[in-house]
N, C-alpha and C positions, 0 to 999 in steps of 0.2 A: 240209527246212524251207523256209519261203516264203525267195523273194530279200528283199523288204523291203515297207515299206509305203507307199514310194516311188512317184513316179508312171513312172517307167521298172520298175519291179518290175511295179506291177500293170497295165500294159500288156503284160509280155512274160506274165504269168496269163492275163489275158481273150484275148490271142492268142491260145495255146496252146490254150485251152479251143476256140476258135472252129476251129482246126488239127484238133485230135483227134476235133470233132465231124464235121468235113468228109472227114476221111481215117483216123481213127484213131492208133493206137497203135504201130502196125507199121511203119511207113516215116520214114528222116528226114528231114528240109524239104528237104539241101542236095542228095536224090537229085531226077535228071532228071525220072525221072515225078512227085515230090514238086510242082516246080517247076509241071510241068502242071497239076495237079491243083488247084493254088495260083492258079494264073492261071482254067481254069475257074471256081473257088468266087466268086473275088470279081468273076469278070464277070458267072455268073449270080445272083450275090445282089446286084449292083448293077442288074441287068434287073427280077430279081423286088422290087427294093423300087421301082423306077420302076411297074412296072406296080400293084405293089399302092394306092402313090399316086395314082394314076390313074386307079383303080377306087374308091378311095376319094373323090373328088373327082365324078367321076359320081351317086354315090348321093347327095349333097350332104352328104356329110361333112368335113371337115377330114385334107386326105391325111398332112400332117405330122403332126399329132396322132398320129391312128391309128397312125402308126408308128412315132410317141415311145413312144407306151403300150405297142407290142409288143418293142420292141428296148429300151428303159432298164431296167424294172426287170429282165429278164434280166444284162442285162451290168452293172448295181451290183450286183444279189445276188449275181453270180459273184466280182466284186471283193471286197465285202466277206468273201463266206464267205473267198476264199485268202487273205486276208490278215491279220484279224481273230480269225473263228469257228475257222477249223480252221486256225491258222497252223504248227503241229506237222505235219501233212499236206505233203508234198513237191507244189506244183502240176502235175508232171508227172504225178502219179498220180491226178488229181483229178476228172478229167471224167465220169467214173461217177459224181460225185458231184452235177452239174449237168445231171442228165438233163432237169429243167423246163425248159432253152433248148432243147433237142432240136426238142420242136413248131413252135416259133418259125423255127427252122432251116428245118424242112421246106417251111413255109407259105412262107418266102421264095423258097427255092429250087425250090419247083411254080409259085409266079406267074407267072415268066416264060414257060414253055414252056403253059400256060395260055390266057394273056393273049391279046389279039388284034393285038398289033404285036411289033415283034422275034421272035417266036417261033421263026424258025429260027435265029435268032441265041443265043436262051434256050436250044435244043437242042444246038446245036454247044459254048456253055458248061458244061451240062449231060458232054457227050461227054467235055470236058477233063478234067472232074472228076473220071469213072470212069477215065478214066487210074490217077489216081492212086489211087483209092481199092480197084483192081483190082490192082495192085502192092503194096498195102498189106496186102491179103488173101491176097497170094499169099507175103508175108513171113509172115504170122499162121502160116497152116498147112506153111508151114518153118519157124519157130521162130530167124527172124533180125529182127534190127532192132526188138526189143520197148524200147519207150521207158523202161517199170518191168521189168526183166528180170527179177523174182523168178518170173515167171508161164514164165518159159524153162528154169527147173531141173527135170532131168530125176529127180529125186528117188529114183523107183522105180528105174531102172535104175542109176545114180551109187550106191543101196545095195545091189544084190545086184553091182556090180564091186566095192564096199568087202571085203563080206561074203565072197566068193571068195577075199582076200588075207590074210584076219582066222588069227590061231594061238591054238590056247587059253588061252594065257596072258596073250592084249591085254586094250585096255580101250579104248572109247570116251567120248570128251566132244565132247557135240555141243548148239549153240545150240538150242532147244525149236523157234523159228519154222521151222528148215529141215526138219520133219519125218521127220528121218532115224531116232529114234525109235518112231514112227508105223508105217512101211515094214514097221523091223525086229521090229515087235511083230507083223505080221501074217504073220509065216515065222515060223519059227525063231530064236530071239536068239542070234547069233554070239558075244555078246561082255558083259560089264554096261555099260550105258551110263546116261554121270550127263549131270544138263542141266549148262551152262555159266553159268546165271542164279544157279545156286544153289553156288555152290566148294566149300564144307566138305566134303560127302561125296562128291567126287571128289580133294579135299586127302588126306583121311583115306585111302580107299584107296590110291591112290599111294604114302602114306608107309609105309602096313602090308602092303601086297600087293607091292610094288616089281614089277608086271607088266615084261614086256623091254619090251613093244610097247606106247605110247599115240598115239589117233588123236584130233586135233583137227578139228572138222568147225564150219566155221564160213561165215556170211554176209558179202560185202561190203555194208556199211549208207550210209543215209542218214542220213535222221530217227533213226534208233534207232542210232545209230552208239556211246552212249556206254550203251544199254541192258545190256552185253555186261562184266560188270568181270571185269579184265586178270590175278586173280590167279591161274588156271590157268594163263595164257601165260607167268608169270613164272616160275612154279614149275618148269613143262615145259625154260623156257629155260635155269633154273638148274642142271638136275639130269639132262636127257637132253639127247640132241643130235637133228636133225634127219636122219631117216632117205629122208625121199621127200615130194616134196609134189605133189599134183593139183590143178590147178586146172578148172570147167567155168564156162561161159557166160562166156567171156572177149568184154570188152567194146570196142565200135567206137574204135578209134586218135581220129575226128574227135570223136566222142559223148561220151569221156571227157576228151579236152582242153578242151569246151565247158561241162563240168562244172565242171571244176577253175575256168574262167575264171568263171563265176556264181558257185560260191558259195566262193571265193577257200580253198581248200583239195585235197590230194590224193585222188585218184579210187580207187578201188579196179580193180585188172585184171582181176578174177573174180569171179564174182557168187556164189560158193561155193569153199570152198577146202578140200583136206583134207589135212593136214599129218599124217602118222607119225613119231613120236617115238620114239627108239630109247636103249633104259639102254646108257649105258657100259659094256664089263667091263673 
């Protein structure tokens, strides 16, 4: 969910937007090259709005104007959509959703190395920038440092290791969104698996099939943290006991404390979790 509608809330949004669009998704601000890449963005987009002024002012136009008109309604529409319109939507996850600043983005950041003063200066900030945004890319295609980490679960293969350990007599319950489902409908189905959205016919089994083995396959949430009702977990906890649990896409020590400190609650350690449940004899 948004932080608030605060004006420290929708400052640390319009940042972040302006962060993700410069470097992405993949890196976080307090890494080195982050840093770089952060000092590059905002020298060359302070060259590129100098020079954009300054060509604007040549053609006898009003250079502030010009670039009240390109850079405001950008950063209010971004404000108001996180905070307002789509305030369900976690901001971290939002910048695909403000790709209309993107252009504006670019035009700034081409002006300076354009332009006809500073220019090797607009290129050397330009250089910073790919620092970071080079490290960033280099995080993407390893599959570390994803700011929304659902896009890091390794799905397909997290369900043929499930499926390897499965006995004929389990069962799974697995959240609809992690698509573990999906996977296992396109092999062979190991096992019956009920959604977690919907209890009664995973309640009902359990009670009349008494399987030894149940597998809980579930998300760590944000926003949708309370989409998830607890009466499977409660049942499972009642009646079996905890056989082995896997966790994947275990999250950054600094990135999860930073979590808990915004929005004033516990982080989740894994971004997927699969708990086996084992009947007493």
């Amino acid at each position: 969910m948004g932080l608030s509608a605060g004006l420290v809330g929708i400052a640390l949004k319009v940042g972040y937007l302006g962060y993700s669009l410069l470097l992405g998704e993949t890196l976080f601000p307090w890494r080195i090259p982050a840093i770089v890449g952060i000092i590059g963005g905002l020298a060359a987009g302070g060259l590129g709005i100098h020079a954009l002024r300054r060509r604007a002012s040549e053609i006898g136009g009003t250079g502030l104007g010009i670039l009240m008109a390109l850079l405001v309604p950008g950063v209010v529409a971004s404000a108001l959509l996180t905070t307002w319109v789509f305030s369900s939507v976690p901001f971290i996850a939002f910048a695909n959703h403000v790709l209309f600043a993107l252009p504006v983005t670019a035009i700034i950041l081409a002006a300076g190395p354009t332009g006809g003063s500073y220019r090797a200066w607009s290129w050397a900030a330009i250089g910073l920038l790919l620092v970071g945004r080079s490290a960033a890319l280099g995080n993407y295609f390893g599959g570390v440092e994803f700011h929304n980490p659902i896009y890091a679960v390794p799905m397909r293969e997290i369900v043929t290791e499930v499926s390897a350990h499965l006995q004929p007599d389990d069962v799974i319950m697995a959240d609809p969104d992690t698509g573990f489902a999906y996977y296992c409908a396109s092999g062979r189905r190991p096992a019956p698996i009920f959604p977690t959205t919907a209890p009664e016919p995973a309640l009902i089994y359990l009670e009349t099939a008494s399987p030894a083995r149940a597998w809980l396959v579930s998300f760590g949430r944000d926003r949708t943290r309370d989409a998830v009702p607890p009466d499977v977990q409660r049942w499972l906890d009642q009646h079996y006991r905890v056989g082995e649990v896997r966790g994947y896409v275990e999250q950054d020590a600094t990135y999860s404390a930073l979590k808990e400190r915004l929005f004033d609650r516990p982080n989740y350690r894994y971004k997927l979790l699969v708990v086996r449940y084992d009947r007493p004899t």
